[in-house]
C-alpha positions as CSV (number, residue, x, y, z in Angstrom):
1,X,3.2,35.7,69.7
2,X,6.9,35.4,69.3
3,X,9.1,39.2,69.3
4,X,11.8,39.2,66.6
5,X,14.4,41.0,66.9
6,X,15.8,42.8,64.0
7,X,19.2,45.1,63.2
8,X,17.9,48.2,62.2
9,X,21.0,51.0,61.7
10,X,22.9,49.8,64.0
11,X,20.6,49.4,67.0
12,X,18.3,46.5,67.6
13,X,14.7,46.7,67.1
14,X,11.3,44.6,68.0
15,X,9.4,43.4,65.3
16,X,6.1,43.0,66.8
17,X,4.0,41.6,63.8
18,X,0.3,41.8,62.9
19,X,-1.2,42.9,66.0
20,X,-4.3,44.7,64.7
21,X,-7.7,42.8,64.4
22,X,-9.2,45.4,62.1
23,X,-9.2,45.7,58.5
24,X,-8.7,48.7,56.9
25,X,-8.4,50.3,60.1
26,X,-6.4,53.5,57.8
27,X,-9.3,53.6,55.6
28,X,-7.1,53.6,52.4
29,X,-10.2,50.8,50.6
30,X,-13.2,52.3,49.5
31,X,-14.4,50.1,46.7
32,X,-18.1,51.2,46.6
33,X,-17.0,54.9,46.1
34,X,-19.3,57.5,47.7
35,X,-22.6,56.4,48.8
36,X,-25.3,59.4,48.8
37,X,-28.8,59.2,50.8
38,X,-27.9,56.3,52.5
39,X,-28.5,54.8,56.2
40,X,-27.7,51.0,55.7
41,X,-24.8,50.6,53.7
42,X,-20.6,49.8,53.4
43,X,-18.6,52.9,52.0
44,X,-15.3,52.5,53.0
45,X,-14.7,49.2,53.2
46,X,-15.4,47.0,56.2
47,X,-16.8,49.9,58.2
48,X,-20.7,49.1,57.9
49,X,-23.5,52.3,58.5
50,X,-26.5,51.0,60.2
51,X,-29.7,52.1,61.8
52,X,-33.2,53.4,62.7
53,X,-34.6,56.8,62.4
54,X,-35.4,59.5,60.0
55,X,-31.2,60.3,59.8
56,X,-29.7,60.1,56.1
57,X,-25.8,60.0,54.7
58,X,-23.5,61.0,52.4
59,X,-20.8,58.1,53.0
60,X,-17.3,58.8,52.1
61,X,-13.5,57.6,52.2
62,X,-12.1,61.4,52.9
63,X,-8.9,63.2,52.8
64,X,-9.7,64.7,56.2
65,X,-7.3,63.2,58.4
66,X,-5.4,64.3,61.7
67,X,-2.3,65.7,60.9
68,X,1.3,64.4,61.5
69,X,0.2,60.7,62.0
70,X,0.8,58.8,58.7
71,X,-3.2,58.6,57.9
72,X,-4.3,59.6,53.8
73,X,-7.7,58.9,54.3
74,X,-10.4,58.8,57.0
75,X,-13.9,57.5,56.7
76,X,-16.3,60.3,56.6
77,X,-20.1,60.4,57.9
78,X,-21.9,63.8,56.6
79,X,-25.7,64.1,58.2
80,X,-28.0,65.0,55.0
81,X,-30.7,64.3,56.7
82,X,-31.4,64.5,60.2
83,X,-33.0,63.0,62.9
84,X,-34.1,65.7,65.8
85,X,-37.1,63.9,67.2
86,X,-34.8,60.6,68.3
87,X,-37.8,57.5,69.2
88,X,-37.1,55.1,71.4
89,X,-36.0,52.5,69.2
90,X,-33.3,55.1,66.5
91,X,-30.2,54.6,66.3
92,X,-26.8,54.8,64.6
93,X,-23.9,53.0,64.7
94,X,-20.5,52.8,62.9
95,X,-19.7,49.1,62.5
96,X,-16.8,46.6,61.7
97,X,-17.8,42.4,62.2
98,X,-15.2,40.4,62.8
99,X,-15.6,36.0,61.9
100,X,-15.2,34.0,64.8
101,X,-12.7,31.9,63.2
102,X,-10.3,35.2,63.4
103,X,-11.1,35.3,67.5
104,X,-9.8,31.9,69.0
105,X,-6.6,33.4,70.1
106,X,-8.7,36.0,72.4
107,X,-9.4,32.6,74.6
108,X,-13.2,33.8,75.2
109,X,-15.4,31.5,77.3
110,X,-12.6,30.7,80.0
111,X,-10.3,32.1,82.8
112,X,-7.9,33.5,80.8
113,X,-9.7,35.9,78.4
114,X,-7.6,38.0,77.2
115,X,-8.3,42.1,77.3
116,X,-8.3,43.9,74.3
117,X,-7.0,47.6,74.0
118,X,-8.5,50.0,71.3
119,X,-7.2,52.9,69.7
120,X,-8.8,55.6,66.8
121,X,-8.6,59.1,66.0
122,X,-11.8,60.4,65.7
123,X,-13.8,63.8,64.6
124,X,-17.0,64.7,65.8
125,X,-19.6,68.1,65.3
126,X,-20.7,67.4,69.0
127,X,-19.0,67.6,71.8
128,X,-19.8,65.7,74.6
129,X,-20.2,62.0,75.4
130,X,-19.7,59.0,72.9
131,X,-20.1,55.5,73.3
132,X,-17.7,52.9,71.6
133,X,-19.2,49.0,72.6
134,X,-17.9,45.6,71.9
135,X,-20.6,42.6,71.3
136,X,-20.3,38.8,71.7
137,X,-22.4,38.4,69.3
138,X,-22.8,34.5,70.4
139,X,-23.2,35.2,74.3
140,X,-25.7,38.0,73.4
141,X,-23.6,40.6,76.0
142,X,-22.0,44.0,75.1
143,X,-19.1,46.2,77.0
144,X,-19.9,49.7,76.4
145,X,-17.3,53.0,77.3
146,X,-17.3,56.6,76.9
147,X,-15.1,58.9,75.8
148,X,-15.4,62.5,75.8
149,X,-15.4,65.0,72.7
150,X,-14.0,67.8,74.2
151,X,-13.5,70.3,70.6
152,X,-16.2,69.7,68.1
153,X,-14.6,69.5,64.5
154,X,-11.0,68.7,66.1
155,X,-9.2,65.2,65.4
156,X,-8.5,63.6,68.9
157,X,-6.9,60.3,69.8
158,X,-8.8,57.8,71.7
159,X,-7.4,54.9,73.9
160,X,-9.3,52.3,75.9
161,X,-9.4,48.4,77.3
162,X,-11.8,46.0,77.4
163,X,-11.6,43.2,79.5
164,X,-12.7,39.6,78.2
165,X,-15.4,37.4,78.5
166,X,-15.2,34.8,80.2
167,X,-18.5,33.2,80.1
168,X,-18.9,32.1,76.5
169,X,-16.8,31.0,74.0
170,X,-16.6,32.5,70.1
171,X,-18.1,30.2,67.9
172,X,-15.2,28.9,65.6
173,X,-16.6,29.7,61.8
174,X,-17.0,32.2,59.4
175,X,-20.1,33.9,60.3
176,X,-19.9,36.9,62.6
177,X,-18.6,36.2,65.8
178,X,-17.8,40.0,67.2
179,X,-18.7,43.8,66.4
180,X,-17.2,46.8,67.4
181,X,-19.8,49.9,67.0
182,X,-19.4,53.8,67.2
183,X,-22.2,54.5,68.5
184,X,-23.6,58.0,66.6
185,X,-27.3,58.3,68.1
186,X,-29.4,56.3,70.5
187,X,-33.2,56.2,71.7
188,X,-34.0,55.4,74.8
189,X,-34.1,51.7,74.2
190,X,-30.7,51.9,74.5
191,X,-29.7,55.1,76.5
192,X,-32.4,55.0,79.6
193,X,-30.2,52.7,82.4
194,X,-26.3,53.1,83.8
195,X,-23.6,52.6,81.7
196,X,-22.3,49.4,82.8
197,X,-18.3,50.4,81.8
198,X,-16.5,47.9,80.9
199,X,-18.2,45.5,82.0
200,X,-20.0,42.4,80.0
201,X,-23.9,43.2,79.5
202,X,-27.1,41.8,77.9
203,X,-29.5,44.9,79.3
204,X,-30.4,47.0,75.9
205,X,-30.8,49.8,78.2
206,X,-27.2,50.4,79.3
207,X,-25.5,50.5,76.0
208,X,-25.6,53.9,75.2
209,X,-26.3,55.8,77.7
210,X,-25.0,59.5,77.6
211,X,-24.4,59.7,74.2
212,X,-25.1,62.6,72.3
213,X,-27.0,62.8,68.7
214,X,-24.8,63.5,66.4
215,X,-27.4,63.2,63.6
216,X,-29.2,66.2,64.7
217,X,-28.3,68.5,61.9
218,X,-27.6,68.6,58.4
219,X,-24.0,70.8,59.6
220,X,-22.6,67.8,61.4
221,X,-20.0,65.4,60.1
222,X,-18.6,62.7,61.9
223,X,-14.9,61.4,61.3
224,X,-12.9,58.2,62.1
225,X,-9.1,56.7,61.0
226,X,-6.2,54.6,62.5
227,X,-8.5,52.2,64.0
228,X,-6.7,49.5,66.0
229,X,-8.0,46.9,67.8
230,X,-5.1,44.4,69.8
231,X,-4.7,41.8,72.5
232,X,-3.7,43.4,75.5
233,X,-3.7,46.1,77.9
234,X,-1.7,48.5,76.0
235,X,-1.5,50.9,72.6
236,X,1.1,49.9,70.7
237,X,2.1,52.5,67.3
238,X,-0.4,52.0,64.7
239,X,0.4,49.1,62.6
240,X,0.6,50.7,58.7
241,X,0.0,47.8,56.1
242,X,0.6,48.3,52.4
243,X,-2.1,49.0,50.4
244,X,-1.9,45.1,48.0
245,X,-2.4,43.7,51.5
246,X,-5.2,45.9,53.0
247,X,-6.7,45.3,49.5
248,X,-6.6,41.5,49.7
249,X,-8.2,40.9,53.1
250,X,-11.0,43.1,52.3
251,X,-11.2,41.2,49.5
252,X,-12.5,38.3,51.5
253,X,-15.3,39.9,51.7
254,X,-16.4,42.5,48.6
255,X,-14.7,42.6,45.4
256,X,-15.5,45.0,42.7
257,X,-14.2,45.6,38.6
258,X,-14.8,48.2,36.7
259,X,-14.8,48.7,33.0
260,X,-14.3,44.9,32.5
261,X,-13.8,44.1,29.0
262,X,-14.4,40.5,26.4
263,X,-14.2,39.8,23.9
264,X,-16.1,36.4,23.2
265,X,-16.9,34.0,20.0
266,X,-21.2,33.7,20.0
267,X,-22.7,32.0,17.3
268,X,-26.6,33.6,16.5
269,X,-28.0,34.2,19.9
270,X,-26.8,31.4,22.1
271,X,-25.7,32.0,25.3
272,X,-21.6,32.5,26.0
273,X,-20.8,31.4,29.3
274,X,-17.3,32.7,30.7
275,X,-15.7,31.7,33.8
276,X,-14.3,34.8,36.2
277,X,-11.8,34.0,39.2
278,X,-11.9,35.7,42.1
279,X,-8.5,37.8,43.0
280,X,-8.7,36.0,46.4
281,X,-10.7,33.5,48.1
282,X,-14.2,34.9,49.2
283,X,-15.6,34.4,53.0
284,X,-18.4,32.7,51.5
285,X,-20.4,32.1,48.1
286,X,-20.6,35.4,47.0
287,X,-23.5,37.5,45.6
288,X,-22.5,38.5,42.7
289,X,-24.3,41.6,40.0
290,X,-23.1,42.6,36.7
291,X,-24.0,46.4,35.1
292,X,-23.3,48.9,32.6
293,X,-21.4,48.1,29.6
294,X,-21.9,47.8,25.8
295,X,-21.9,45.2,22.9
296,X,-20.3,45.1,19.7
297,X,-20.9,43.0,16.4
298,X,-24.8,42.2,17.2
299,X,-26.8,43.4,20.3
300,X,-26.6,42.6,23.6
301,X,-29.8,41.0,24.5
302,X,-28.9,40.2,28.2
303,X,-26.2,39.4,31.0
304,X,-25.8,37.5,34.1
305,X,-24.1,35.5,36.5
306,X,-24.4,31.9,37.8
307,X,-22.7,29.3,40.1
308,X,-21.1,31.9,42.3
309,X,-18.3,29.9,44.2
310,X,-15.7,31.3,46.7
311,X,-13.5,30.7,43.8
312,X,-14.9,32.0,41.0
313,X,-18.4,32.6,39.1
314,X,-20.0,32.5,35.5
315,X,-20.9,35.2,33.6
316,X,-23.3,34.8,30.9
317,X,-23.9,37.3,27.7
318,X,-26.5,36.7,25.1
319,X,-26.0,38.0,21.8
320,X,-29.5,39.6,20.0
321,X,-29.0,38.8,16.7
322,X,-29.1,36.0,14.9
323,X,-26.4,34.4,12.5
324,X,-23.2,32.5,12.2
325,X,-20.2,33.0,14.9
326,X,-18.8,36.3,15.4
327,X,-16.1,37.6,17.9
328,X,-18.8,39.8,19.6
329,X,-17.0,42.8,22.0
330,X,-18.1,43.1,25.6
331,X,-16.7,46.5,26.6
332,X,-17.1,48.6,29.8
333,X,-19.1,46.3,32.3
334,X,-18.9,46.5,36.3
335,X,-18.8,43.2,38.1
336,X,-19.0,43.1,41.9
337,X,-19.2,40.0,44.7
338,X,-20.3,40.5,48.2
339,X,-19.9,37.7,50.9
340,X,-19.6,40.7,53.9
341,X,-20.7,39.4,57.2
């Protein structure tokens, strides 16, 4: 990566460029909006909920955020149900995936695999140990570290390197390549051998070992913001994006309108077919759902969507009346597209 140099009052600055692998690592995207009751699901975007056990969520994009360090939001994980009887196979993880394609430069699968450094503010109810893990998801091998709550309910800064694997290369292609997980809770599928840290693993066992439940009561809340993720062995400042560009690349992978309007010429009860463009190019064909809304000038006898495309997809509306053309009024409809790893 080159350094440009820049004149900035008077004194030269370095310019160092996108360095930061994650998206929406400031949390400022939360398309979905708050997600209630939920285990398995995206709220803010990018930053996937997902496990095992009897633990529930109310997922949030928060105002909560450590003070004096730039952040507006944080993403925000409050127990509503919990899990205090932890079987082997529960757990909970905090999740961002990562396409292979996006990985090349990180030069897995030879000698010169280059380290990555990881930084994140982060809020937990329990103190004690917590587990943050990389996976190759192609190799099948994880590198697991701790780090240490040492306040519960207090924002603290956490800073650690991973080397790289060596072994076995990312596969070069938009499916998911690489996760990074928070780990939350773990049974003793995951938590009963040594913490192999730092070091490239397959054994389930050593993953998670030490770390507390944090789903254990209905009082706990678990925070995270300024996630960064860079080549290297060192933290460099956060990297702050605007908001049109944070919006965009998550984009790439869920796009949502609200209160869509149309109006649209039907004749009787034929079908109207309208073609919608994508604000940016999806990761893949998208699944795509349209809901809510109203019609005007002659019922609304159904909706849908067809011929989803990276690009663009269809949207159908059926007027329930019969008769000659009108301009029939489509008002107040949500249309969403998914193509997330």
């Amino acid at each position: 990566m080159a350094l440009i140099k820049v004149k900035e009052r008077g004194r030269e600055s370095v310019n160092l460029g996108r360095r930061n692998l994650i998206i929406n690592g400031a949390m400022q995207v939360g398309q979905r909006g708050t997600q209630t009751g939920i285990r398995n699901s995206y709220g803010v975007d990018r930053f996937l909920s997902a496990g095992s056990g009897a633990q529930l969520f109310t997922y949030s994009q928060s105002t909560t955020v450590p003070s004096g360090q730039g952040f507006s939001y944080s993403t925000k994980l409050d127990v509503t149900t919990a899990d205090t009887s932890v079987a082997a196979g529960d757990y909970h993880l905090l999740i961002q995936r990562f396409e292979g394609q996006d990985l090349q430069h990180l030069k897995y699968g030879t000698s010169s695999a280059e380290s990555l450094t990881i930084q994140f503010w982060v809020r937990s109810a329990k103190t004690g140990t917590h587990i943050v893990e990389l996976t190759h998801v192609d190799a099948a091998y994880q590198n697991s570290q701790a780090y240490t709550i040492t306040s519960a309910d207090t924002w603290q800064k956490v800073i650690l390197t991973f080397d790289g694997y060596q072994t076995t290369a990312i596969t070069n292609d938009n499916t998911v390549g690489f996760t990074i997980n928070w780990w939350l809770m773990a049974g003793s599928t995951y938590s009963s051998g040594t913490l192999a840290s730092n070091t490239w693993d397959n054994t389930d066992a050593n993953r998670a070992v030490g770390q507390v439940n944090v789903v254990d009561s209905t009082s706990n809340e678990f925070y995270i913001t300024g996630v960064q993720l860079e080549v290297g062995e060192t933290a460099t400042p956060f990297e702050h994006e605007d908001i049109g560009t944070t919006l965009a690349r998550c984009g790439r992978y869920y796009q949502k309108w609200a209160d869509v309007n149309w109006i649209l010429g039907v004749e009787g009860t034929r079908n109207s077919k309208l073609p919608f463009q994508f604000s940016t190019l999806m990761r893949a064909n998208p699944t795509c759902a349209i809901s809510g809304g109203s019609a005007a000038n002659g019922a609304l006898a159904g909706t849908g969507v067809t011929d989803a495309k990276k690009e663009m997809v269809n949207l159908h509306f059926w007027r329930g009346a019969s008769g000659s053309l009108v301009n029939a009024t489509f008002a107040g409809y949500t249309l969403t597209a998914d193509s997330e790893l």
